[in-house]
N, C-alpha and C positions, 0 to 999 in steps of 0.2 A: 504494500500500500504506500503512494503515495503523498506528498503538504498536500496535494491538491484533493488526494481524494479521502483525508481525511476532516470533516465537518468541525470548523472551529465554534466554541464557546459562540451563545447571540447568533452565530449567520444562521441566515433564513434557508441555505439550500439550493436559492434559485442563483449563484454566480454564475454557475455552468450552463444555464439551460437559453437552449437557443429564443432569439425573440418569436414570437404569437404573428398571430395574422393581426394584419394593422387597424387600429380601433375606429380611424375614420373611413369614410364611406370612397372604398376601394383605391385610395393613394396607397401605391406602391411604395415598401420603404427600401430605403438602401439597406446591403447588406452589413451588419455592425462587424466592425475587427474585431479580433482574440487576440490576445497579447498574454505572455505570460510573466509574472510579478515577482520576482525572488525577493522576501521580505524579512527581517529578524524579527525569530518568534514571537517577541514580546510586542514590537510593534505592531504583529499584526493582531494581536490577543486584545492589545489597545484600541486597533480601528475598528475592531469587531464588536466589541461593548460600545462606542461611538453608535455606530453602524445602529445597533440593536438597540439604544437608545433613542435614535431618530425615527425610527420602526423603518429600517433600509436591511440591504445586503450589505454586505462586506464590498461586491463589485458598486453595488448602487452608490457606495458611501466613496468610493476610490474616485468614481466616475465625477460626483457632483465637487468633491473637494478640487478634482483637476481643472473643471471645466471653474469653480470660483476662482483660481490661480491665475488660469489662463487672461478670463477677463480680468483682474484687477490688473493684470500686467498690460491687457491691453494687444493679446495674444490670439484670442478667442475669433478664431475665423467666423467671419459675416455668415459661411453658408451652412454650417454646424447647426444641424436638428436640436432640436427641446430631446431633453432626456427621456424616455420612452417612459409610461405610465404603466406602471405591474399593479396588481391586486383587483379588487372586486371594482368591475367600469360602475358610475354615476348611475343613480334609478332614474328612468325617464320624468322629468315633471319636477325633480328635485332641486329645490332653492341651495342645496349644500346646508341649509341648519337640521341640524339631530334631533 
């Protein structure tokens, strides 16, 4: 077994799993990179409680900390998609209040 396929402390599970069919009404999406991450244990034990504190993945939590870097630097390419939205889609008619 390998870091990768052993499930850290908080992650949800879904780092690995390929993206869904696209939520809006039939736009194609691009296909997302794999990259892989060599990280020290503790750091990543750190981004994982982070992560799971945000209620994210481990990848979701690497993804949105890069893309905030990117833009404060001023980095963040114009044509870079919104981060893809996981978990249960919006009930139809919902104002978003619980």
């Amino acid at each position: 077994m390998t870091d990768q396929d052993t499930p850290s402390p908080g992650a949800t599970g879904d780092e690995g799993a390929a993206a869904g069919p696209p939520r809006s009404g039939g736009a194609a999406r691009r296909q997302r990179k794999q990259t892989l991450l060599r990280l020290d244990p503790s750091v990543h034990d750190a981004l994982a409680r982070w992560a799971a504190d945000e209620l994210r993945s481990a990848n979701a939590q690497i993804e949105f900390l890069l893309r905030r870097a990117l833009a404060e630097a001023g980095r963040l390419p114009r044509g870079a998609g919104p981060i893809p939205r996981r978990g249960r889609p919006p009930k139809d008619g919902a104002d978003g209040a619980e």
